[in-house]
N, C-alpha and C positions, 0 to 999 in steps of 0.2 A: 218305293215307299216315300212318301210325300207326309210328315205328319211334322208339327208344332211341338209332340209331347215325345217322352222320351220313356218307356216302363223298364225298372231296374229293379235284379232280385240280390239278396246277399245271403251269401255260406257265410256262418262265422261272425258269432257277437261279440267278441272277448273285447277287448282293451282295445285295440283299434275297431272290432267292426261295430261297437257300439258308439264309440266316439261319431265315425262317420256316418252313422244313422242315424243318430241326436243333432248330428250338426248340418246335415243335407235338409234333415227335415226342417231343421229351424229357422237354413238358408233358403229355403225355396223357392218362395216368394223374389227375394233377392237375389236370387242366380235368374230369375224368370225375367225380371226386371233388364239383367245386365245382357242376357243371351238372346232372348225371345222364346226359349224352349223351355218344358213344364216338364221336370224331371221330376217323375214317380214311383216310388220305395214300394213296389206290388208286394211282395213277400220276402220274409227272412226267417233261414233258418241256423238254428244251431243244435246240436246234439243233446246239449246239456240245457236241462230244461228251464234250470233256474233263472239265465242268460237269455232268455226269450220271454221271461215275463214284462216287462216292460213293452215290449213287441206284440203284444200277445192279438193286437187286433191284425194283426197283415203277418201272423206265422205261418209257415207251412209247414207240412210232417216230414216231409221227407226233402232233400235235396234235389229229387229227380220232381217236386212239385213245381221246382223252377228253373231245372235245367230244362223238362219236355214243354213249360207252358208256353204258346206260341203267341203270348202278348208282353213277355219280356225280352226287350231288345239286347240288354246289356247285363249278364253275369257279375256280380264283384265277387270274390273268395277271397276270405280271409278267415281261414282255419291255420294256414300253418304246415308247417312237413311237409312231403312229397308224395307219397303214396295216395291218400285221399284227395289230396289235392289236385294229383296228375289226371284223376278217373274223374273229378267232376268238370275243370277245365277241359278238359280232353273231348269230353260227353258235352260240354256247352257247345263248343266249337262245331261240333260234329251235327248239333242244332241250329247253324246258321246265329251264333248269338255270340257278340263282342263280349269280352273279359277283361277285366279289370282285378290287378293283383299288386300285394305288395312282396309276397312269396318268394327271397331273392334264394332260398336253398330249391325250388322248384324250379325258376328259372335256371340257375347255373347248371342244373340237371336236364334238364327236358327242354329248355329254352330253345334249343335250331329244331328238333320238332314239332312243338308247338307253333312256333312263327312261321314254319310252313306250311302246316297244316290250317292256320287261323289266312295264312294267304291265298289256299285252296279256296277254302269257303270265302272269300272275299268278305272277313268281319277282320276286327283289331285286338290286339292284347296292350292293355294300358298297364305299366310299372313302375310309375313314376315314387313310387311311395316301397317299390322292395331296396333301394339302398339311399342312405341318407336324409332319410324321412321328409321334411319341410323342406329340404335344398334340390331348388329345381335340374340339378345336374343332367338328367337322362335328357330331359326338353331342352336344357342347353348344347350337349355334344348331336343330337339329333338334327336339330331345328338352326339356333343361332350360331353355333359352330361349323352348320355344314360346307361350307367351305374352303377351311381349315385343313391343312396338314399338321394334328398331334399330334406331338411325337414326348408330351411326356404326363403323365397321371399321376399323385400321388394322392394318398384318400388318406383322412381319419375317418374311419367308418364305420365306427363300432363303441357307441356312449359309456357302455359299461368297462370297458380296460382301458378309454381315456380317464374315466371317472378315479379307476383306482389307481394312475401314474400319476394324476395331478394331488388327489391325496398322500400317495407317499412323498411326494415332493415337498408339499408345502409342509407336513405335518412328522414327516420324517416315521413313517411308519414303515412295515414291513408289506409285505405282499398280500399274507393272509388277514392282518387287520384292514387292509383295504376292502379288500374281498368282503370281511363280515359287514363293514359299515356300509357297502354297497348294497348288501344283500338287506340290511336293515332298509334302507331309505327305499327299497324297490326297484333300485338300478338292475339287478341282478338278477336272472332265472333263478330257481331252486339247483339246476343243476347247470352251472357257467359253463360248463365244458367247451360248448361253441362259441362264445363269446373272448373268454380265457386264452384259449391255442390257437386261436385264429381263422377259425373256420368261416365267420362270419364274415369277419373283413374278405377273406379268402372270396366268397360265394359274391359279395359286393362287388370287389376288383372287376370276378371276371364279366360281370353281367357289363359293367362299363369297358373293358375290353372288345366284348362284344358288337356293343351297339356303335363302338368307334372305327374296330379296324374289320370286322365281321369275322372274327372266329370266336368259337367258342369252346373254352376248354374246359376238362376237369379235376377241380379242386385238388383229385392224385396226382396231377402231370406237370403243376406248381411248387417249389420251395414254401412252404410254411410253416412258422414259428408263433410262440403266441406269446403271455408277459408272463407265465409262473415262474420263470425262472430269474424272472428280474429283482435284483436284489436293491435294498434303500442307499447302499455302499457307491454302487454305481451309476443311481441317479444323480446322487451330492458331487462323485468326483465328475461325472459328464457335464455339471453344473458352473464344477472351478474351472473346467477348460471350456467355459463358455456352450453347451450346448443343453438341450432339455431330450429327455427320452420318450416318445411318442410310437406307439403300433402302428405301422405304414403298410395300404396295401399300395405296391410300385408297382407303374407298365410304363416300360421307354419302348419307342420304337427305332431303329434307326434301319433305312433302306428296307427289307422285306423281313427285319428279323426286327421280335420282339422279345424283351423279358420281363416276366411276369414273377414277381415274390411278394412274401407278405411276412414282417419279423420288425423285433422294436427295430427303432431306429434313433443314432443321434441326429437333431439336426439346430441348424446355429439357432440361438436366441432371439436373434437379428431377424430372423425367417417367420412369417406370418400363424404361418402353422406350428412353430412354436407355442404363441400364442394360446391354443383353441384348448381350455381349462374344462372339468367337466366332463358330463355327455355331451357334452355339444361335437358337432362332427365341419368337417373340412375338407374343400377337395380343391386342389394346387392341379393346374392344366397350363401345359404350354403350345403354342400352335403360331404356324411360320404368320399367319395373321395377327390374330390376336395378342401376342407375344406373350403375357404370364396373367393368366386369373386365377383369382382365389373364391370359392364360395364358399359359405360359413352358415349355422344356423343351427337349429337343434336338430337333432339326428333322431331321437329314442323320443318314446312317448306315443299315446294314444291319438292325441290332438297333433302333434307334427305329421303321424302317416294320414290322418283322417286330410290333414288338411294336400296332400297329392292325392290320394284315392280321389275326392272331389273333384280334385285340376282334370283330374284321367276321363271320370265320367261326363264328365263338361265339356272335354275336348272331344270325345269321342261321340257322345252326342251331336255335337254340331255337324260331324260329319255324316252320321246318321242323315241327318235333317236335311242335309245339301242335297243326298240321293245319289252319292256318286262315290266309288270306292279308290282313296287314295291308296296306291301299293307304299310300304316302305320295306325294306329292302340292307338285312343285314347281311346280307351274305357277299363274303370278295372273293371275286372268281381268281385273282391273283393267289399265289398259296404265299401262307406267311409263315415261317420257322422260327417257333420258338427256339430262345438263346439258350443252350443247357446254363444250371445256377453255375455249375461248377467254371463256368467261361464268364459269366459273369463280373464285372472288374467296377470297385468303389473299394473307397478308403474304410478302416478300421478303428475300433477300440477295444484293447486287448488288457485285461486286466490279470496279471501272474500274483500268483501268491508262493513267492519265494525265502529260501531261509536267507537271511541279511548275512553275506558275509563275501570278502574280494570275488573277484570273478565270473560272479551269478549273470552280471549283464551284458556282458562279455559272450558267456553261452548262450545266450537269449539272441542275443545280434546275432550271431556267426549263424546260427540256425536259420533265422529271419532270412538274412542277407541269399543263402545258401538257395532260397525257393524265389530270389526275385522280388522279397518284400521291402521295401525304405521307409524306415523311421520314421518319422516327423516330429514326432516329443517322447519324450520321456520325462513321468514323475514316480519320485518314490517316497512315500508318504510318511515314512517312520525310518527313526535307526535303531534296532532293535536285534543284534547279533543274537538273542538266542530263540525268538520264537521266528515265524513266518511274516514276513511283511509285505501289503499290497506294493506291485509296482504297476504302473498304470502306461500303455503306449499309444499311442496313436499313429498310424500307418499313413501314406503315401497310397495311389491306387493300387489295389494290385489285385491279383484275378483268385477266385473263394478257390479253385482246384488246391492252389499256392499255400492258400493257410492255413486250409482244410492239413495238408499234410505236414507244413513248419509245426503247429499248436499240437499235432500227434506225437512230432519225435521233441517237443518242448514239454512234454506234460510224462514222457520217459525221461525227465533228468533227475538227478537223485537232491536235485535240490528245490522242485517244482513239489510243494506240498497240498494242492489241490486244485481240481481240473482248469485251467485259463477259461478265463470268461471273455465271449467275443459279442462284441455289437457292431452290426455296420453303421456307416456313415452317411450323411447326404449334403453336400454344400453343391457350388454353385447357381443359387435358388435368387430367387430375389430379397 
């Protein structure tokens, strides 16, 4: 195939896939200008019919109008979920026709089948726009990285539980008043739940675990934690000892073992990704080259994913037009083993709510000590012998098997009045 022009069909008009049909079409002229290829919006469809009026000269009725038509070269889907998702990607592929998704719960699901099957048929899967919307992350650990030995990720990846840490922060609110004011401004689904627990950052991580070290897991075979249980108490005191609370999804690699988690986290001030306020999203990369990058930008929004679905189709195009099929190649035939959590070793913040009276820290150490755990600070915030008072500790490294079981036989003391609250820790950063 030898052609100048480029024919493109789209599933999916909602929030991103109308952004990216308003805005391809408006660039046109100017990606034609900068490429040499005349990329053409043949059909788009969406289910809901009110969402295709605006479209309504170049609609199709059905999905399979653009999965079977043999003069679109390139599939975009941006409906969302997996299951309709999996059947139409799956059916384009199966038509000899490149895909373009921003889909990061479809990929972390189906992702090593799909990229094999998309390497069967010699077409492409473009993703640039399933984690961290506008931040060119995947084309950088692909492309500019590839040389690189990373051996550490850390992501903010998920606008809406950055959104409501930096409001309880600055404004000193609780959890669920973040929550509502998110949900006011449009930050937030109707139903957070993915966003909230972490499933989302979760589905992000592993698609970038993937494409780095080529395995691909699933979201059950990860430690993850999400921010409802994060209290305003413990964002202030992580504050006085100098640190900010931020949702992390982490992959360190060392030698053939990786681990992979996802749960707040402290991390210093001092540290860039402290920083990142908002939806805005962030991803911290360290590599025996490279030595530490941060990429920053906005993460959430219609226009941020519109603007990688773009990058995708554009890139994929020119490959198209060259007539020649580049393989790319996530799969490492070396085997990699995941680090169980429970082996797992970083510092701590352990917040006890004990009754004030001699001897309470005493039992808290002897316990601590007993599992291998070392101190590092202690604050205790009040003196108040007759109610409960926060005491506040910060750990030394030590392995989650460790405090998993110390915090069990410390939350059995008859002076321990409600369950220890544990956050890990992240320094040595730049």
């Amino acid at each position: 195939m030898n052609k100048k022009f480029i024919n493109i069909g789209v599933i999916g008009c909602g929030t991103v896939g109308s952004k990216f049909i308003e805005n391809l079409i408006i660039r046109k002229k100017f990606i034609a200008e900068k490429t040499g290829i005349e990329i053409n919006i043949l059909k788009v469809f969406d289910k809901d019919k009110d969402k295709i009026i605006p479209f309504k000269d170049i609609s199709a009725k059905s999905p399979e109008e653009i999965i079977e038509n043999k003069d679109i070269d390139i599939v975009v889907e941006l409906i969302g979920g997996t299951d309709y998702a999996y059947e139409f990607v799956t059916k384009s592929i199966e038509n000899r026709k490149s895909v373009v998704t921003a889909n990061k719960a479809l990929l972390s699901k189906y992702g090593k089948e799909l990229f094999k099957k998309a390497k069967e048929k010699n077409v492409y899967i473009g993703f640039e726009g399933s984690v961290a919307g506008a931040i060119p992350i995947i084309k950088s650990l692909k492309e500019s990285f590839i040389g690189n030995k990373i051996t550490k990720i850390l992501g903010i990846l998920n606008g809406t539980t950055n959104f409501i840490l930096s409001e309880m922060y600055y404004k000193r609110i609780n959890f669920d008043e973040g929550l509502e004011i998110a949900k006011k401004l449009g930050y937030s689904e109707a139903d957070p739940t993915l966003d909230i627990k972490g499933y989302d950052t979760g589905h992000k991580i592993l698609i970038l675990t993937y494409i780095t070290y080529g395995v691909l897991l699933s979201i059950d075979e990860i430690f993850f934690e999400g921010i409802d249980k994060i209290e305003t108490l413990d964002i202030h005191f992580a504050s006085e000892l100098g640190y900010r609370i931020k949702l992390l999804g982490i992959c360190k690699k060392e030698k053939e073992n990786i681990e992979i988690h996802i749960h707040p986290t402290l991390l210093p001030k001092t540290h860039l990704l402290s920083l990142v306020e908002g939806v805005n999203n962030a991803v911290y990369v360290e590599g025996d080259l490279i030595g530490k990058s941060l990429f920053y930008g906005e993460g959430a929004g219609g226009k941020a994913a519109a603007s990688s679905v773009i990058s995708d189709v554009v890139d994929i195009s020119r490959k198209i037009v060259l007539n020649g099929y580049v393989e790319e190649n996530f799969i490492n035939e070396k085997k990699i083993i995941l680090k169980p959590f429970d082996e797992v070793e970083t510092r701590y913040y352990f917040r006890f709510t004990a009754i004030d009276k001699p001897g309470v820290l005493a039992k808290i150490a002897k316990i601590l000590g007993e599992n291998n755990i070392s101190i590092s600070s202690v604050i205790q915030k009040q003196d108040n012998p007759q109610k409960a008072v926060p005491i506040i500790m910060l750990t030394h490294k030590a392995k989650e098997k460790n405090v998993k079981k110390a915090i069990s036989n410390i939350n059995k003391l008859d002076v321990i009045k409600s369950p220890t609250i544990i956050i890990r820790l992240e320094e040595n950063l730049m």
